[in-house]
C-alpha positions, 0 to 999 in steps of 0.5 A: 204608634205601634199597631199591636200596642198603639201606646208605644212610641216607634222611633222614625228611624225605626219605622222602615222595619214596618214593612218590607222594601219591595212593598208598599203601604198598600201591599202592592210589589216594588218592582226591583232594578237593581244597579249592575254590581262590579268591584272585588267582591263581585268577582269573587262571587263570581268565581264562587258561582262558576264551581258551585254552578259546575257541582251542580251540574256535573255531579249527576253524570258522575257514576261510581262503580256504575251507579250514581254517584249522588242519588236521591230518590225519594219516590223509590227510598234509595239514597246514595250519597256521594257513592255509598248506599243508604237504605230506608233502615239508615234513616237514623243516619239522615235524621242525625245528619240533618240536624248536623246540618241545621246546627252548622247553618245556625252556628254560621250565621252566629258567626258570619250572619246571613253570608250563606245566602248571598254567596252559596244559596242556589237561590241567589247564584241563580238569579244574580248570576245567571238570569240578572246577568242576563237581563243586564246583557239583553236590556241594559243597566238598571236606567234602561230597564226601567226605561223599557218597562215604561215604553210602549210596546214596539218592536224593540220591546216586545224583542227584547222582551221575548228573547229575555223570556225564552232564554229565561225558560231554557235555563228553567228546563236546564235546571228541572232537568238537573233536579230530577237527575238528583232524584231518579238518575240521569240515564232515567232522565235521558230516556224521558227525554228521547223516549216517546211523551207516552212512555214515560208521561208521568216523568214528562209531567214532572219536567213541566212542573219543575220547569215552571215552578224554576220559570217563576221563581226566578222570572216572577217571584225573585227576592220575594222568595228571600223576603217573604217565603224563606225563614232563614231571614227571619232567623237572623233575629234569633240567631244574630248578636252584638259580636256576629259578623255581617254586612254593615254599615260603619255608622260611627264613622259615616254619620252625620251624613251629608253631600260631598261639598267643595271648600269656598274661599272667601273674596279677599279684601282690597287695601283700601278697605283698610283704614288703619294707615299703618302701611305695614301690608305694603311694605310686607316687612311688619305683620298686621298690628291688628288680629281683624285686620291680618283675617281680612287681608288673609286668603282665607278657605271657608271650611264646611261644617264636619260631616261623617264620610257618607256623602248620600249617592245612594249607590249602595241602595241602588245595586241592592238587589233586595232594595233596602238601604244597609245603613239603616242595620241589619234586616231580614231582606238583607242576604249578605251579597256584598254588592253594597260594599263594592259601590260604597268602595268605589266611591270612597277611593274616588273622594279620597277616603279609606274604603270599608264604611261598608263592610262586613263588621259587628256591632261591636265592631263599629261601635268598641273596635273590638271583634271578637266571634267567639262567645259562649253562644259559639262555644255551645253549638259547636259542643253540640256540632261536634257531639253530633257530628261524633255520633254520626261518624261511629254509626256510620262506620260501625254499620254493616254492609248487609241488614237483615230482617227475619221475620216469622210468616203471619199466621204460620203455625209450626209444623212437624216433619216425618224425620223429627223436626219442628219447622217455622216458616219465616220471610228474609229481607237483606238490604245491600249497602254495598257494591258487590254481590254477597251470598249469605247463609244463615247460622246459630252459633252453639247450636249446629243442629238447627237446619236453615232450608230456603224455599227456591233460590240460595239467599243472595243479595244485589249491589245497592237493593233489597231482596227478600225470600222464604226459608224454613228453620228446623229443630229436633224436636227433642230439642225444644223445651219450650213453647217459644224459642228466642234464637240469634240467628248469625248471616254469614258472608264469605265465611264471615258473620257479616249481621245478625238477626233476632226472632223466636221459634215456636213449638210443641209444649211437652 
């Protein structure tokens, strides 16, 4: 019975979704000892983790015209994004690529189901490829871990033991120590750690946070974070249909299941048990005048009823690093890593049977033998891909390299000068997108009288920051018809207009 609705009838075969497969009835975790994965697929994660892993790594050490190649620092707004400047005024050009990136994540699992997960997802290359690995090396396969977890604590456990959680925490420090690279720049993070703790205590808190936050995510929580924290799992109901390509089980091909059984022969009969008297089995010259008969003189094999290709070895649970059984369908736990392939492969080629009972296929697929992955689903986010993507590319190629903001000073009245000008004062921002050093004068066009007078310093602007200042802007007097002015104020840059700015001018009423 259903626990919403206890007048609806579940399917046995269905109730597995009751629950996810790493608890149990009573909410306590299933701890997972997944079998050692190997096979072709496994080795191409592989390869994939060793240049995702690199990435990484190495993209915090590389610098582009002295500074970081890919920032992202939050705390102080400055973005640089594979070597171009983004300031807190493009978060227009963040929003829209967000949602790029939501949309690609959407129209790839449409398409190819949760294959990001298993495959790129940091989460997963983490665990599986370096802390899993690891546990592998330290203390066996899955057999022997589980033997251990249940032994006494001796030395050899509490070895073993401590030697795999050391480990576990120098990955975790390496890897907090990378993020923080991405968010305040990895000569920042150098000083934090050769600089006394007292110098830089609040980046020293911050290392301990990450480092334990990593420590147990991949030492405690593990698939728990898949299972039950990440939404994109759960995305997979909405987002998957009967044409969508991902980790499968062939049941039409695989079912009924049943274990591998060798034919019996039957025990051949003995002439005498013949009583015929025809004499024709003797002498081999006439066939046996009797249908019975030749059945019972014949070598006769004693074929087992038919049976899918699934012989029941349960591999393809056992290396699961999420613990369900893919021949139940598709799941949210599920994260597309293929490792069920790889064992279900190695059996068939053992049994004598043609591989990919478990493979990546749609429904359609397996059920019509017909695979086809574009739909009208497809067809509208890649609409909307392209659009956004069409938009986020004019934005950012008809964006200017110097912002500015000019503003007039709060609670600043205008004032009049001896030599007959009206004067505002006004503060200036400019935001450097670039990587070179600009100095800027200001301007409106067709009206050449207006003087732009900075107070201290010629307005200049830093590679990849803001400055700000102060200048004064006077008209004539004779000049002003009105009581507020609008003015286009054209900034100049090495003899080109390289922005614009609106404010407006006050003055006298005539």
């Amino acid at each position: 019975m259903s626990e919403i609705n206890p007048d609806i009838e579940i399917p046995d075969e269905e109730r597995y979704r009751d629950q996810i497969s790493t608890v149990d009835s009573f909410g306590k975790r299933i701890w997972i000892y997944p079998k050692k994965p190997k096979g072709r697929f496994y080795d191409y994660r592989k390869y994939v983790s060793y240049v995702l892993l690199i990435i990484l790594f190495g993209l915090p050490f590389i610098e582009w015209n002295g500074k970081p190649f890919v920032l992202l620092n939050i705390l102080e707004t400055e973005f640089i994004i594979f070597g171009v400047y983004f300031a807190p005024q493009d978060f227009h050009l963040f929003v829209i690529a967000m949602l790029i990136f939501v949309i690609i994540i959407a129209l790839f699992t449409v398409v190819f189901g949760r294959l990001f997960c298993g495959w790129v997802c940091p989460q997963t290359i983490f665990m599986e490829m370096a802390f899993r690995r690891i546990e592998y090396w330290i203390e066996g396969d899955a057999n022997a871990q589980k033997r251990l977890a249940k032994s006494p604590w001796n030395t050899t456990k509490i070895w073993k033991k401590t030697l795999k959680q050391a480990i576990f925490i120098g990955i975790s420090v390496m890897i907090a120590h990378t993020f923080l690279s991405y968010i305040i720049g990895i000569k920042e993070v150098w000083q934090i750690v050769t600089d006394p703790i007292g110098d830089h205590f609040g980046g020293f808190i911050a290392m301990v946070i990450f480092t334990g936050t990593f420590y147990g995510v991949f030492s405690v929580m593990r698939e728990q974070v898949c299972t039950t924290i990440c939404p994109y799992g759960r995305l997979q109901g909405v987002l998957l249909d009967e044409d969508s390509l991902a980790v499968s089980y062939d049941f039409e091909r695989g079912e009924p299941r049943g274990k591998l059984v060798k034919p019996k022969k039957k025990k051949k009969p003995k002439q005498s048990d013949c009583n015929n008297g025809c004499s024709s089995c003797k002498t081999g010259n006439e066939p046996c005048p009797t249908d019975a008969l030749t059945t019972m003189f014949s070598d006769i094999t004693e074929v087992p009823p038919p049976k899918g290709d699934c012989i029941e070895c349960s591999l393809c649970v056992q290396v699961c690093p999420t613990g369900i059984d893919i021949r139940n369908g598709v799941q949210l736990e599920c994260v597309n890593c293929t490792a069920c392939m790889d064992a279900c492969d190695e059996v068939m080629v053992k049994i004598g049977k043609p591989e990919g009972l478990i493979r990546i296929d749609s429904y359609n697929g397996i059920v019509k033998k017909k695979t086809s992955i574009w739909n009208t689903r497809v067809a509208a986010y890649s609409l909307v891909l392209v659009a956004l993507m069409g938009l986020e590319s004019f934005l950012f190629i008809s964006r200017s390299e110097v912002e500015t903001l000019l503003l007039r000073t709060p609670g600043m009245l205008y004032q009049k000068t001896d030599d007959g000008y009206i004067s505002n004062l006004y503060n200036y921002q400019l935001i450097n997108k670039s990587d070179k050093e600009v100095e800027v004068t200001f301007g409106v066009e067709g009206m050449e009288y207006i003087i732009f007078e900075p107070v201290g310093a010629p307005p200049t602007t830093v590679e990849n920051k803001v400055t700000e200042g102060a200048l004064f802007i006077k008209i004539p007097k004779d000049k002003i018809t009105q009581r507020s002015t609008k003015l286009k104020v054209n900034v100049y840059g090495d003899g080109e207009i390289i922005d614009e700015a609106t404010t407006t001018f006050l003055g006298p009423t005539k």
